[in-house]
BALUMDREN-399135 format. One record per residue (C-alpha): x, z negated, y; residue in three letters. Coordinates in steps of 0.05 Angstrom, whole numbers, padded with zeros to 5 digits, always signed. Example, Ala and Ser with C-alpha at 12.3 -4.5 7.8 and 13.67 -1.06 7.14 Angstrom:
REM BALUMDREN-399135
+00246-00156-00090ALA/+00273-00143-00021SER/
//
This chain:
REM BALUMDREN-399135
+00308-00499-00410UNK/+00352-00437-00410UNK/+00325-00411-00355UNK/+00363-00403-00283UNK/+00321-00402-00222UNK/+00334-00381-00157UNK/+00296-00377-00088UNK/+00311-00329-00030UNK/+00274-00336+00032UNK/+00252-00281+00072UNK/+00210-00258+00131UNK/+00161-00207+00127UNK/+00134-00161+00190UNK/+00054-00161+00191UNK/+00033-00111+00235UNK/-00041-00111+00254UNK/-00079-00063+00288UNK/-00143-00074+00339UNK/-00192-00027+00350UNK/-00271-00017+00379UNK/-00285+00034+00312UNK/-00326-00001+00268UNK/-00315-00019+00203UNK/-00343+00032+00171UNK/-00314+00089+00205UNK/-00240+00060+00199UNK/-00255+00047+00123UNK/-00284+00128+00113UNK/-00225+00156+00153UNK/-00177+00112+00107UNK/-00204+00137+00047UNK/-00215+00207+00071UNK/-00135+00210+00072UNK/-00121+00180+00010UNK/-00129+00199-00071UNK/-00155+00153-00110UNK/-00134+00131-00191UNK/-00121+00071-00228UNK/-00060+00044-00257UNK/-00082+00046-00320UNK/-00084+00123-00304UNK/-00009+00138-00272UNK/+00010+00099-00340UNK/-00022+00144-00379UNK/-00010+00208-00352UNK/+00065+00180-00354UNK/+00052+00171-00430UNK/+00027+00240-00434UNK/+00071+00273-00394UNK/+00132+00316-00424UNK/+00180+00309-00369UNK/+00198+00275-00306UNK/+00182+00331-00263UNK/+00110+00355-00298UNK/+00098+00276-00289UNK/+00103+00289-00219UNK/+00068+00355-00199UNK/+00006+00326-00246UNK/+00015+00259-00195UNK/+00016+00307-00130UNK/-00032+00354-00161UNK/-00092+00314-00179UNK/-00081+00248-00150UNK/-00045+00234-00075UNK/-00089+00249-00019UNK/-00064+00279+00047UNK/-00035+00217+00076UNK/+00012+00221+00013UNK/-00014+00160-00020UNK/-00072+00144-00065UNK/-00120+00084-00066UNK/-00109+00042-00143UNK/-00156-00018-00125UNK/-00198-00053-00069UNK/-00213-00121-00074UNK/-00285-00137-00021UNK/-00275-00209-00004UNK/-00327-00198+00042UNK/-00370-00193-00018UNK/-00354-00268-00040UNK/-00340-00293+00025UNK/-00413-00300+00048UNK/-00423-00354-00010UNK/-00383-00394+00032UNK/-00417-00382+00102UNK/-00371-00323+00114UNK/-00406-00260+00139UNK/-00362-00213+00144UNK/-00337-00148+00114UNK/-00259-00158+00088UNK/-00232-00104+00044UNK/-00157-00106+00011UNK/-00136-00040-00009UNK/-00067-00030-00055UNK/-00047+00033-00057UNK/+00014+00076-00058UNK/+00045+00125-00086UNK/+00089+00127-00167UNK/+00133+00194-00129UNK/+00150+00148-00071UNK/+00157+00075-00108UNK/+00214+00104-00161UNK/+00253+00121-00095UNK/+00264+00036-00089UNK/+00255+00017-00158UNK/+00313+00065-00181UNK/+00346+00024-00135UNK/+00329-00054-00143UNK/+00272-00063-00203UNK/+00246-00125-00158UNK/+00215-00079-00101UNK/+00164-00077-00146UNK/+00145-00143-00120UNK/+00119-00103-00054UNK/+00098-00036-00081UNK/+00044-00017-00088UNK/+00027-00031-00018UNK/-00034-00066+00012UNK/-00077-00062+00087UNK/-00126-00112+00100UNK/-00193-00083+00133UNK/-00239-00132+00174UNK/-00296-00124+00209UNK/-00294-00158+00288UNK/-00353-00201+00310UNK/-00356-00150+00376UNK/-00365-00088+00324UNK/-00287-00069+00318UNK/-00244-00072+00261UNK/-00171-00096+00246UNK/-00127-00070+00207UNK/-00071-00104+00181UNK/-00009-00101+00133UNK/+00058-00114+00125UNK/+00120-00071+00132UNK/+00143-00051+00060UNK/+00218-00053+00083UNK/+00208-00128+00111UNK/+00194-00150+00044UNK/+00237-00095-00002UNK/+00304-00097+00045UNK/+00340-00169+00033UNK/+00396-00144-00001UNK/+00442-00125+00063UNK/+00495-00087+00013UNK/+00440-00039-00021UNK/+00441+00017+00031UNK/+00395+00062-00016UNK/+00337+00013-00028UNK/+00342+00001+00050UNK/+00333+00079+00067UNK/+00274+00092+00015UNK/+00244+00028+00041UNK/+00252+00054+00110UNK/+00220+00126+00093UNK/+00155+00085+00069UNK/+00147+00054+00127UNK/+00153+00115+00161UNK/+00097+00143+00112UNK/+00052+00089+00129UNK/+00057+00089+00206UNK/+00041+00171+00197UNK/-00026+00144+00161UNK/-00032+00098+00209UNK/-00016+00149+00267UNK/-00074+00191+00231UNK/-00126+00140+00237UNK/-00115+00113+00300UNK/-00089+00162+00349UNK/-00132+00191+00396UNK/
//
């Protein structure tokens, strides 16, 4: 085997949010500040696109919602989980942001390990909802010398506590 393998441990920040709104409502106000697209589609229009920077108005223009990002999947394990006995509504949304993710992949191609990013939406037996995910610069910043992938890493976080901010601030 000519293959060299390595293992770096790590420790992620989750950060998880409690509150009374239902599911729903958290789930309509996240979407409400988001665009939506596939992968398939930021591909495409990448294919399509002349230039770096008409690549990136078409991506702000008809994609990225106000929060800055834009929804690319959701996977409902609620949906499957009630085979099992689980009734309960549990959405994973990845989403992101191609304008934002270049700012870390420029700078170490493995931060695409972490980006796009994910939240993890669940409905509360009491009729509240939790809403979960972890810090993108917990997982993206383990190289201590590369200054630059720490800094872009930071201003997503910062992005995503705005959204956050947005959705749950009174």
């Amino acid at each position: 085997m000519n293959a060299v393998t390595s293992r770096s441990p790590f420790q992620g920040v989750r950060v998880t949010i409690e509150t009374h709104r239902p599911f729903e409502e958290v789930l309509d106000s996240f979407r409400a500040q988001m665009g939506k697209t596939s992968i398939p589609d930021i591909v495409r229009l990448a294919v399509e696109s002349p230039d770096e920077t008409t690549y990136a108005r078409e991506i702000e223009t008809r994609y990225v919602g106000k929060s800055g990002f834009i929804i690319f999947y959701e996977v409902d394990h609620g949906g499957w989980l009630a085979r099992f006995g689980i009734n309960r509504r549990v959405l994973r949304v990845i989403f992101g942001n191609p304008l934002v993710a270049i700012t870390m992949l420029r700078e170490d191609l493995s931060a695409g390990l972490f980006v796009p990013v994910e939240v993890l939406l669940t409905d509360s037996p009491g009729g509240g909802t939790t809403f979960s995910y972890v810090e993108p610069s917990s997982l993206i910043d383990i190289d201590p010398n590369n200054t630059a992938v720490r800094a872009a890493a930071k201003l997503l976080d910062a992005k995503i506590s705005a959204l956050v901010g947005a959705l749950f601030d009174d």
